[in-house]
C-alpha positions in Angstrom: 0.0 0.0 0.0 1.5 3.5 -1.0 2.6 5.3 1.7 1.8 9.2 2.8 2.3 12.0 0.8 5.3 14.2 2.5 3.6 16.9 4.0 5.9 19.8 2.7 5.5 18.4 -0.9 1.2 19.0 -0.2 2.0 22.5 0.6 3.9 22.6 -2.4 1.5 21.5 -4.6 -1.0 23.5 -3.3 1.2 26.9 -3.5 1.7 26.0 -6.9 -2.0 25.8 -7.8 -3.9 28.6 -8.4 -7.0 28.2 -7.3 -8.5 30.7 -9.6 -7.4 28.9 -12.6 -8.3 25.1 -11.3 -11.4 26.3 -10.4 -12.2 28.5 -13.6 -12.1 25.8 -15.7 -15.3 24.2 -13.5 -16.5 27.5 -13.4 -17.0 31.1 -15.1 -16.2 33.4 -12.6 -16.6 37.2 -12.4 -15.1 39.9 -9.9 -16.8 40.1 -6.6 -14.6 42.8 -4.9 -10.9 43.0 -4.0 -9.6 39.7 -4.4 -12.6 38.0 -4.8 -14.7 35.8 -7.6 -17.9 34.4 -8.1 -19.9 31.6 -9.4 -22.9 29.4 -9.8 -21.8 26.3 -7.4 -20.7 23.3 -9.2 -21.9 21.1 -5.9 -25.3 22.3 -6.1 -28.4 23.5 -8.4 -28.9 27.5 -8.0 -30.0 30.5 -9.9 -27.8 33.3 -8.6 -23.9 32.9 -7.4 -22.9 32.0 -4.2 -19.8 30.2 -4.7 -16.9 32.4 -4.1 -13.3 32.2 -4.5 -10.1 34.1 -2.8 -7.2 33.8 -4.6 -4.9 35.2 -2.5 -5.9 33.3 0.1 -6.2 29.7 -1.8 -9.9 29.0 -0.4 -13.5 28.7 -1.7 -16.5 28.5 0.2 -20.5 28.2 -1.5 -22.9 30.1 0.7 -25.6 28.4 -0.3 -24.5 24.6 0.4 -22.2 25.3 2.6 -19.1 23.5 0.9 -15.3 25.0 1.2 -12.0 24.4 1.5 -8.9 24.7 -0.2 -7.7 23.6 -3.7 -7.2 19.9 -2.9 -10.5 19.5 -1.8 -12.4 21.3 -4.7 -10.3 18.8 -7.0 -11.6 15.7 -4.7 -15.0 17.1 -4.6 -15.3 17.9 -8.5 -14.1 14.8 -9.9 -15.1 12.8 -6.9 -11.4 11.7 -5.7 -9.3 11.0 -2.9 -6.9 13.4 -0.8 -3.9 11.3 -2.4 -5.3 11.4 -6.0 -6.4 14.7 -6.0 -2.8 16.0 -4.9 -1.3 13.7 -7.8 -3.7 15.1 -10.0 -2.5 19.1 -9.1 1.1 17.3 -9.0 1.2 16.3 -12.4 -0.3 19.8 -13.5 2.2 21.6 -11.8 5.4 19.3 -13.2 5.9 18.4 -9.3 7.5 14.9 -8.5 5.7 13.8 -5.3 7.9 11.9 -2.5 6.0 9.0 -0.4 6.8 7.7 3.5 6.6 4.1 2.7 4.6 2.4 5.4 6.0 1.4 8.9 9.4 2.0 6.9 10.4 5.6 7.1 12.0 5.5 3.4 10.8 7.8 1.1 9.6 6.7 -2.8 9.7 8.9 -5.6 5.7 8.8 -7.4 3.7 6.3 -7.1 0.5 7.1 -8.8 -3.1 6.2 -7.5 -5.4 3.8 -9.7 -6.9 7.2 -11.5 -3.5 8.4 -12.6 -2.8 5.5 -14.0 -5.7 5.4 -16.1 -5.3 8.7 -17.6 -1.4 7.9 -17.9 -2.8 4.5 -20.2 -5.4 7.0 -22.3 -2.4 9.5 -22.8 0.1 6.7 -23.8 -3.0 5.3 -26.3 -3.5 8.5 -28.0 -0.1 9.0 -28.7 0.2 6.1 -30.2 -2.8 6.4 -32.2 -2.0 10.1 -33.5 1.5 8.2 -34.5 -0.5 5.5 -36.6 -2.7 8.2 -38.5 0.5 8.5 -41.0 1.2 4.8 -41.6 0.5 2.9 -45.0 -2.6 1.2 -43.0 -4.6 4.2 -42.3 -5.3 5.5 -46.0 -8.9 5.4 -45.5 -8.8 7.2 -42.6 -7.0 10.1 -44.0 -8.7 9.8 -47.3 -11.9 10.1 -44.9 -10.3 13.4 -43.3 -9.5 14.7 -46.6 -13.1 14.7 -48.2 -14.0 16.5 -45.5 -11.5 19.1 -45.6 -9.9 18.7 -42.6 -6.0 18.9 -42.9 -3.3 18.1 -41.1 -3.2 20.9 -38.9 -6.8 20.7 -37.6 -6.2 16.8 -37.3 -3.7 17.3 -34.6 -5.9 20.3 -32.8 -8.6 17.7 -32.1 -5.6 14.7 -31.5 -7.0 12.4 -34.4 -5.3 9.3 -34.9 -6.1 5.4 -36.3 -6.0 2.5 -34.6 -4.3 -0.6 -36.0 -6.7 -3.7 -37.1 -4.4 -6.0 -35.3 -5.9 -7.6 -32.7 -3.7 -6.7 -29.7 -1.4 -3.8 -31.1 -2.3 -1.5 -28.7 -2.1 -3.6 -26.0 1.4 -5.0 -26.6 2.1 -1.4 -26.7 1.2 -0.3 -23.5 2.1 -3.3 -21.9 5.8 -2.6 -23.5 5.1 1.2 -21.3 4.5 -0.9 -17.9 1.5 -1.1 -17.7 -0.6 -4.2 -16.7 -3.4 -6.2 -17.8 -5.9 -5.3 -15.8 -5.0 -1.5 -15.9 -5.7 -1.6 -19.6 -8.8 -3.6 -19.4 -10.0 -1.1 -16.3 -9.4 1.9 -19.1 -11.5 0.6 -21.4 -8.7 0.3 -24.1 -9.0 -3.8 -24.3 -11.3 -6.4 -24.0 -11.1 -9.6 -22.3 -11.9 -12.3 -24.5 -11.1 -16.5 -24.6 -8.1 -16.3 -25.5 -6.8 -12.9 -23.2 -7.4 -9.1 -23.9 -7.6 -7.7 -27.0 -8.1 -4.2 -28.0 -11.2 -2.6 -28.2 -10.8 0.0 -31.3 -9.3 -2.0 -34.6 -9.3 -0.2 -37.7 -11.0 3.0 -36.7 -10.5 6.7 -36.8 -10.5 7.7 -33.2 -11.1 11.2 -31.6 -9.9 11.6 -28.1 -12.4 12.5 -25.5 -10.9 14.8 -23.1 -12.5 16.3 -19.7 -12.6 20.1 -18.7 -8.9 20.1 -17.9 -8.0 18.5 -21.0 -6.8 14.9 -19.9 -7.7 12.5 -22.4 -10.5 10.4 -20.5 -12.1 8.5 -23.5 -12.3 7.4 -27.3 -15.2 7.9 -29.8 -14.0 5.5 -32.7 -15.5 5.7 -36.3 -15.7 2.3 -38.5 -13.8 3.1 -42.2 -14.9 -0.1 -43.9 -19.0 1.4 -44.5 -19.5 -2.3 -46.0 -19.2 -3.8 -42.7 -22.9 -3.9 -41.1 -22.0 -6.3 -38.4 -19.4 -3.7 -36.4 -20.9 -0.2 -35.2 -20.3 2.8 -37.0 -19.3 4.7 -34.1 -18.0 2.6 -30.6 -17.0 4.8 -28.0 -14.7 3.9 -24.9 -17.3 2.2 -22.0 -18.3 3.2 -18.6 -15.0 3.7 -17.3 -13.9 5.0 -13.2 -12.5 8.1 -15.2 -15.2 8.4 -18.1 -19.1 8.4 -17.7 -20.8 10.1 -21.6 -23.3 11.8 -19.1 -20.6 14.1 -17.8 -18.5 14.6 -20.5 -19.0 16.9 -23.5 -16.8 16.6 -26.6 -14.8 20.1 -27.7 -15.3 21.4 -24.5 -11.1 21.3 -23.4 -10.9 23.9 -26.5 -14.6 25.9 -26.4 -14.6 26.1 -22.6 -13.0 30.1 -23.1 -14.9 30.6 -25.8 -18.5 29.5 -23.8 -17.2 31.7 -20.7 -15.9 34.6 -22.3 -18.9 35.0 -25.2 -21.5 33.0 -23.2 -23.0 31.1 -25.7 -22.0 27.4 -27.0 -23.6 25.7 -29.8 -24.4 22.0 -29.5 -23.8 20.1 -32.3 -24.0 15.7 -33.0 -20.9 14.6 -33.9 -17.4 14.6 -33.6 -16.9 16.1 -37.0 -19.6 18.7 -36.8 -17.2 20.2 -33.6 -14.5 20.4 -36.0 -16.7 21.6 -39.0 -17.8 24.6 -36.5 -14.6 25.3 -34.7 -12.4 25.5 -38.5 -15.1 27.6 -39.2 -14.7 30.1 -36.3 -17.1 28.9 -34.2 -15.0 28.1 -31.5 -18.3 27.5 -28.6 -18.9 24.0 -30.4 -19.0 20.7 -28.3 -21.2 17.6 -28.8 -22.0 14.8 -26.1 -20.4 11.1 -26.7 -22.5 8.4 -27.9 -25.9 10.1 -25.6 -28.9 12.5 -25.5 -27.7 15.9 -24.1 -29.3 15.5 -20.3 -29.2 17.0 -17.0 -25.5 16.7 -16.2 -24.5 18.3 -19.4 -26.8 21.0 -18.5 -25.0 21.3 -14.9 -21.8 21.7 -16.8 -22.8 24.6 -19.4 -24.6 26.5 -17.3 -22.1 27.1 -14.9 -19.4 28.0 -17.8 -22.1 30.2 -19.3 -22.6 31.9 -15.6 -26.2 30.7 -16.2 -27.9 33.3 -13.6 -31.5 33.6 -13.1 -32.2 36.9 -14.6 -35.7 38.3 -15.7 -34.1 39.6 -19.1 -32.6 36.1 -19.6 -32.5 35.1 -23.5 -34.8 38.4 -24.9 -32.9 38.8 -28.1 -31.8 42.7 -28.3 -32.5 44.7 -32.0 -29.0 43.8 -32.6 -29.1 39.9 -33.3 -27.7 39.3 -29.9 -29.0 38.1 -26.7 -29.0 39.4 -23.1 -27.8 36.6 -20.7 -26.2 33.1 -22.0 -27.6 31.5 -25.3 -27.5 27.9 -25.8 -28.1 26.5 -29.9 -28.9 23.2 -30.8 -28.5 21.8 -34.2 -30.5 19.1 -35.4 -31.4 17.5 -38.3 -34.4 18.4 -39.9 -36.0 14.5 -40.3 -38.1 13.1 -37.4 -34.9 11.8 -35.7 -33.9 15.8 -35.2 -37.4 16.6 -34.3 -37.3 13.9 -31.5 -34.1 15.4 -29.7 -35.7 18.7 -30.5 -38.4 17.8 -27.9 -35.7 16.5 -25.5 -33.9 19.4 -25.1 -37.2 21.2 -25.2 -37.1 19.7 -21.4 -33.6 20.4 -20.8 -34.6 24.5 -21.7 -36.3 24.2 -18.4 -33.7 24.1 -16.7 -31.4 26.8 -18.3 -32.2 30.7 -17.4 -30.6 31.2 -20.6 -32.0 31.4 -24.1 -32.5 28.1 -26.1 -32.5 28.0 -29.7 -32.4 25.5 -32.6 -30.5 25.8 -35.6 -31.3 23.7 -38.2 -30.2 23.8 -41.9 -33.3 23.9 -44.9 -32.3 20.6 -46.2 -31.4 18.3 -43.5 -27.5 19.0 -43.5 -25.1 18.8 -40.5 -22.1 21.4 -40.2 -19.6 19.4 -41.4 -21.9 18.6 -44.3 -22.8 22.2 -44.7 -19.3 23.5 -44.7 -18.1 20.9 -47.6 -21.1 22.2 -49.4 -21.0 25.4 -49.0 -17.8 26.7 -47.0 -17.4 28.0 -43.5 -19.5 31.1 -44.2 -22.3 29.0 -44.0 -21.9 27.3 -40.9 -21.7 30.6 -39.3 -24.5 31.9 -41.1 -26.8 29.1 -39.9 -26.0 29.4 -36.4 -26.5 33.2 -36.7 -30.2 31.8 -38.3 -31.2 30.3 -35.0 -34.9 29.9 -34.0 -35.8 29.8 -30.4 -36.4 26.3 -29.3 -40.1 26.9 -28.2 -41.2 28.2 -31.2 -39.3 25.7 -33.3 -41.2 22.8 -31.5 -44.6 24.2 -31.4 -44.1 24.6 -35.3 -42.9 21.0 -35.7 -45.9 19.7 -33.9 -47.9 22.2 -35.9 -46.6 21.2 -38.9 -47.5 17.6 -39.2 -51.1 18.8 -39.9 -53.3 20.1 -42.4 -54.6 24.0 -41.1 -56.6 24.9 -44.1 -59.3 22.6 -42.3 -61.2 23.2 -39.0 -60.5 19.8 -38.2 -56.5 20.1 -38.8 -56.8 23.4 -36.8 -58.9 21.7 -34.0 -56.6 18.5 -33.9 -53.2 21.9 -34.0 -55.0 22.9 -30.7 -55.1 19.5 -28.8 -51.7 18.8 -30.1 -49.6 22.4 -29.3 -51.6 23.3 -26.4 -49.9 20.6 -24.3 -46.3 22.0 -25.4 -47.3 25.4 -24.5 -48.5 24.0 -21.1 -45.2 22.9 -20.2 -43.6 26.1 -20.7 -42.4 27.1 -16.8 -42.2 30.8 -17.8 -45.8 32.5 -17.2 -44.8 35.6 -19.0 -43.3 33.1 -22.0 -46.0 31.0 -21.8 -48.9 33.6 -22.3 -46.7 35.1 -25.3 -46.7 31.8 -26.9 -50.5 31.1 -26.2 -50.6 34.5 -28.4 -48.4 33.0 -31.2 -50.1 29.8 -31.3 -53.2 31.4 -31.4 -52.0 33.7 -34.6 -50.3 30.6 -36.0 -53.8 28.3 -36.1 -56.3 30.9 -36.8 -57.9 30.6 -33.7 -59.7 33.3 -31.2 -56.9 33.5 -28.3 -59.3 33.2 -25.5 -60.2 29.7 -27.0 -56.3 28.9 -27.1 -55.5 30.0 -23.5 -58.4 27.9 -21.9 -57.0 24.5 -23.7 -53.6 25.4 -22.4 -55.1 26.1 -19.1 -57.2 22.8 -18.8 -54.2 20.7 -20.1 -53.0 20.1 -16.4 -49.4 20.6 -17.7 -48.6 23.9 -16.7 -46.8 24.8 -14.0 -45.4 28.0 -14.0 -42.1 29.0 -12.3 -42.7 32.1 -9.8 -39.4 32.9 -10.1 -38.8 33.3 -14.1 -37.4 30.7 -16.1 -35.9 27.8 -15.3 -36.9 24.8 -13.1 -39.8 25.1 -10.7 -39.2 25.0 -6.9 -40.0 21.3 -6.8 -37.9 20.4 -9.2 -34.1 22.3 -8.4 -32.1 21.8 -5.7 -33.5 23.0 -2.2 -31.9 26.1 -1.0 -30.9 26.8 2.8 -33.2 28.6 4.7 -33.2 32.5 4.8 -31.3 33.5 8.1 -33.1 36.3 9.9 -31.6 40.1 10.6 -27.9 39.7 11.8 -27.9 41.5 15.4 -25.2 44.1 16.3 -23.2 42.0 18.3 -23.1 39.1 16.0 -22.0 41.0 13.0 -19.3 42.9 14.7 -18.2 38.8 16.1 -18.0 38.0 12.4 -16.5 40.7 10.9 -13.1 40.9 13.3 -12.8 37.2 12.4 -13.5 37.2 9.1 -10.5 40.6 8.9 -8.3 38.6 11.4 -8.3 34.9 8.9 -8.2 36.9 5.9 -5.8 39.4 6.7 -3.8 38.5 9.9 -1.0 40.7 9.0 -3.2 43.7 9.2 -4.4 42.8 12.4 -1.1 42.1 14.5 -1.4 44.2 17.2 -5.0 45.9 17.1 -5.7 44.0 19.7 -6.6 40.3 19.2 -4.2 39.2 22.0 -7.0 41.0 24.5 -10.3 38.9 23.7 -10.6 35.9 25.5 -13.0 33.1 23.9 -15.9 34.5 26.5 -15.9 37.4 24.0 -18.0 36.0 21.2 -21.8 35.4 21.8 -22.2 33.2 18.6 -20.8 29.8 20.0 -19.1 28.9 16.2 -17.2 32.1 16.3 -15.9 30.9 19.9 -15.0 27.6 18.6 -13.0 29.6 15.6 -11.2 32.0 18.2 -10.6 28.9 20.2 -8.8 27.4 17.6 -6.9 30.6 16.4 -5.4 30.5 20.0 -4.8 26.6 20.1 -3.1 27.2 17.1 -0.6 29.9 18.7 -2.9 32.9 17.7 -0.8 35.8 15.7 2.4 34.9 16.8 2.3 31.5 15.0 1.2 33.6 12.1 4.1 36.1 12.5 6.4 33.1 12.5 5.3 31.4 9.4 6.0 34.9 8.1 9.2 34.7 8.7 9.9 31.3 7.2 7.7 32.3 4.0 10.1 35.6 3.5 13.0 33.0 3.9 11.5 31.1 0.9 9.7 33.6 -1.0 11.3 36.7 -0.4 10.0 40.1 1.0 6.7 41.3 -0.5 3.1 39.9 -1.0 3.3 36.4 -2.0 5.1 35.7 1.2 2.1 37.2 3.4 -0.1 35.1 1.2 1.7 32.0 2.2 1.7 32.6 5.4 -1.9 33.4 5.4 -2.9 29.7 3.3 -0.9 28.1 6.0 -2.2 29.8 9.3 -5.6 28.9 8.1 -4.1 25.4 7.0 -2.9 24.8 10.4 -6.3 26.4 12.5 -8.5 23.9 10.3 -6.5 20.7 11.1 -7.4 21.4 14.7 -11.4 22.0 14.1 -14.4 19.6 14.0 -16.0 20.0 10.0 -18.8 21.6 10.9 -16.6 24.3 12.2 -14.2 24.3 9.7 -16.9 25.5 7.4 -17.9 27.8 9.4 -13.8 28.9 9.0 -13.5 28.7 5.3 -17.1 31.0 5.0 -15.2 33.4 7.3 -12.2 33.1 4.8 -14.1 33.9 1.5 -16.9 36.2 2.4 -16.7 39.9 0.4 -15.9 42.4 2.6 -17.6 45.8 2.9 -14.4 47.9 1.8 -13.9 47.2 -1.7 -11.0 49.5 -1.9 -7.3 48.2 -1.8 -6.0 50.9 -0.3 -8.4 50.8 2.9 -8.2 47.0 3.9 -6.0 48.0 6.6 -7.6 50.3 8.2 -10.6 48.3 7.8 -9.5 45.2 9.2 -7.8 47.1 12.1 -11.0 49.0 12.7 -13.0 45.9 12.8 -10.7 44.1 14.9 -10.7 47.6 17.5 -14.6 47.2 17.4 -14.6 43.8 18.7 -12.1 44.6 21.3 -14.1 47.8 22.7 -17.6 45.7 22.7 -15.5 43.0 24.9 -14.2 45.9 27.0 -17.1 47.8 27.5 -18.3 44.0 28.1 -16.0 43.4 31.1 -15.8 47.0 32.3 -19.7 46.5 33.1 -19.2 43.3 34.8 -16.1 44.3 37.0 -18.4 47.6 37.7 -20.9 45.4 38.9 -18.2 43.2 41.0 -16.5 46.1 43.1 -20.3 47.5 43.8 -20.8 44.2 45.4 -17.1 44.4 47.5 -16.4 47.0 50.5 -13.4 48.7 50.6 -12.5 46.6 54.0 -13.0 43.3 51.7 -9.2 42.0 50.4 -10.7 41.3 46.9 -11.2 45.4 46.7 -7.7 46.0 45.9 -7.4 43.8 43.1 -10.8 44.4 41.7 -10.0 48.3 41.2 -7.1 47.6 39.7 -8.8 45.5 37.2 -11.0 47.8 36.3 -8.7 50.7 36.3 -6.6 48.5 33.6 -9.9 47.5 31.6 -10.7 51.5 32.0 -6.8 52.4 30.6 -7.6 49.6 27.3 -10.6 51.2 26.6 -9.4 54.6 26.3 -6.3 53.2 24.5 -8.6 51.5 21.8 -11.0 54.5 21.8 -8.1 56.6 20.6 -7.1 54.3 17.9 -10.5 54.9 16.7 -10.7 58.3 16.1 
């Protein structure tokens, strides 16, 4: 069994993450004040951003679910992995070799890479030697294929096309030849186990690697060459794998995922070659799902690149061709297959605050068809033709009958009505009972009532998107923050976010019977089990040793004092920490953190001395001046009288 990570390699690989950057490519973030970004939670379903992110400080926290923590844990949380993989994971990013404690042993080992590593280490190996076989002899078809299509060489190794030998085990001698073992490669998806032993799973294919977020190669989608071969698929795709489920992974999005955040829009298109058909032709927001419908976890992930926010303005398209709020276009085929996913994204819009369209060309072609017929000026051209997706489905379903006749216009009501039902909007829905209405030939008031008595409708109160019932419950409202409380939470939140700035305003004079709110104690408690600001001054020291004077060394220092007051809480008061760590504060200006934090950490100190001033007030009223505990008891409060005034005059 591998043995522990050393510790100072963690920190390492967690200095040399940026959490802004691993997290960004989960999701879009904006500026929420100084040194701070936000985001819809990729833990959670929510309309508005609560997930924030301090990059100075290396932490994240989600208001609204309550999740936090540092970098290491977003990457376990976000691809579901443990501590150890998660750090390999940032390792390997970073170009960091990680060092072991074997077990019981006390020797170190240089890497040693857990069972996901190794999978994505197999998937790398495999498509370079695919992209290597794309060139031999063997593989004419497949460039011949690439060629028709007018995809060169260049674009071919954008995407990472290769071929894949029609040997049976070619592949597999190959990695086994790289160390890796049977049961690795079968685990990956990249053989099969047959009678006779593995064998590989893609022979004489084209194959596309199917990369995640980050870009890791995860996954193949494999195309057959030979078109007079029935009994194979035409397209075979890598199986259910520990690193690849289809329902979380969408293909082109390693390359579109800037383009979606920084235009907010993405186009989804069917196939492999329709990504590359779009991106070549400058549409660069272009991904496509593997081998599966486009459902609720893709959803997840392009709303939270889009910044998907509920908005009452959400999708209305502006006089200049352009939408307000994120735009998602789907591009079917026009035949009754297209219609059918038309209608199943239809119930995917539902869950989008953005804008849904469809794009589909006049006569049934795909992009990659389109731009072999009629260049790249025409795939962008049909995606600039969009047609929002309500309106193109209520015209499908209209079109399929005959509205010269009463009866055909009759049967157009029983049939749309229902569609129109299901739109969660109310304000969209009564505008489409008024295009439906104009589209039939019918009185509106007749239209509205068979909407109405369909028994479908159930309108969102809170704009588009998914009703109540069907998101993610929210936390409940907390009431009005009291006086006390707030000024509790805002010395702690200066003191873990900035301790520098607090040294010496007074922190060393509260005692854990200062805070009201008991998970505020329990924070203070373990600032001072911790060594309070002096440990923080003294990690300081040892971060200017490594780092230097100047700001990354107070940073360090910072990611570490919280690191070590963390490791000595319970988790439910370590989130309480982290939420302390990330929340905005009120002084959005640079210059006036200081004095902010200092101020807030003066407030605290003169509520707790007022505090105790009262209560040793009330003591020596009790005492006469014969009793021995007098003496001792006005010296007290002289003191407590001399740190008021002291912290009074800081104040003004």
């Amino acid at each position: 069994m591998a043995g522990l990570i050393l510790k100072e390699d963690i920190a390492a690989v967690r200095d040399a993450s940026r959490i802004e950057e691993i997290v960004g490519e989960r999701v879009a973030l904006r500026p929420a004040g100084v040194d701070s970004l936000k985001g819809l939670c990729p833990f959670h379903d929510e309309r508005t951003p609560s997930f924030h992110v301090r990059p100075s400080q290396g932490f994240w926290h989600c208001f609204g679910c309550g999740e936090g923590g540092d970098v290491i844990s977003f990457v376990q949380k976000v691809d579901s992995l443990s501590f150890t993989e998660a750090v390999e994971a940032l390792a390997l990013k970073a170009g960091i070799t990680l060092r072991y404690e074997a077990a019981g042993s006390g020797t170190l080992r240089r890497e040693e890479p857990g069972r996901r590593q190794r999978l994505l280490d197999a998937h790398r190996v495999a498509e370079e030697f695919y992209q290597a076989q794309l060139t031999s002899p063997e593989a004419h078809l497949g460039r011949q294929f690439l060629g028709r299509r007018g995809f060169d060489e260049a674009m071919c190794r954008h995407f990472g096309i290769g071929y894949s030998p029609a040997s049976w085990d070619a592949l597999t001698r190959h990695l086994r030849s790289k160390g890796f073992t049977d049961q690795e490669i079968e685990t990956a998806g990249l053989a099969t186990r047959g009678n006779r032993g593995l064998y590989d799973r893609f022979r004489g294919r084209l194959m596309w690697p199917i990369r995640d977020i980050t870009g890791a190669t995860v996954g193949f989608g494999a195309r057959r060459l030979n078109d007079e071969d029935k009994e194979s698929p035409k397209y075979l795709n890598t199986p259910e794998t520990p690193i690849y489920h289809k329902s979380q992974v969408l293909y082109g999005l390693d390359l579109a995922k800037k383009e979606i955040t920084q235009g907010r829009k993405v186009v989804i298109v069917e196939g492999y070659t329709d990504v590359m058909a779009a991106h070549a032709a400058g549409v660069g927001c272009a991904v496509a799902t593997c081998g599966t419908a486009f459902g609720e976890e893709h959803v997840k992930i392009v709303r939270r690149l889009l910044g998907d926010t509920a908005d009452s303005a959400a999708g209305v398209v502006l006089s200049n061709g352009k939408t307000h709020g994120g735009e998602v276009i789907f591009t079917f085929d026009g035949d009754a297959a297209g219609q059918k996913a038309a209608l199943r994204a239809f119930d995917m819009d539902q869950n989008f605050a953005a804008q849904t369209f469809v794009a589909v060309e006049p006569h049934g072609m795909d992009p990659c068809e389109l731009r072999m017929a009629q260049g790249e000026r025409a795939v962008v051209e049909l995606v600039n033709s969009r047609t929002p997706l309500f309106e193109f489905v209520i015209r499908s379903v209209l079109r399929q009958l005959d509205l010269r006749t009463a009866e055909g216009r009759v049967k157009a009501l029983r049939a749309a009505a229902p569609v129109v039902a299901r739109i969660r909007d109310r304000a969209l829905q009564r505008e489409y009972t008024r295009s439906l209405a104009g589209w039939i030939g019918m009185d509106i008031s007749e239209v509205a009532r068979a909407v109405r008595s369909s028994g479908n409708s159930r309108p969102a109160p809170n704009g588009r998107g998914a009703t109540p019932e069907a998101s993610a419950p929210m936390p409940a409202r907390r009431g009005p923050e009291d006086p006390v409380s707030k000024i509790e939470r805002q010395a702690l939140e200066a003191l873990v976010q900035y301790p520098m700035y607090v040294v010496g305003s007074g922190f060393e004079e509260l005692g854990g019977e200062a805070f009201s709110v008991p998970s505020y104690r329990a924070v203070h408690d373990a600032i001072r089990a911790a060594g309070g600001l002096d440990a923080f001054i003294k990690l300081f020291r040892q971060a200017e040793e490594h780092f230097g004077k100047g700001e990354k060394a107070v940073q360090a220092a910072t990611r570490a004092f919280v690191d070590d007051v963390r490791e000595l809480m319970i988790p439910e008061v370590a989130a309480v920490l982290m939420e302390l760590a990330v929340a905005p504060l009120p002084q959005d200006r640079e210059d006036q953190l200081r004095a902010y934090c200092r101020g807030a950490m003066g407030a605290m100190v003169r509520l707790d001395v007022t505090r105790r001033l009262a209560d040793a007030n009330a003591n020596l009223q009790r005492l006469s001046e014969d009793d021995p505990q007098y003496t001792q008891a006005f010296r007290e409060l002289m003191r407590l009288e001399e740190v008021r005034r002291r912290f009074t005059e800081r104040a003004q």
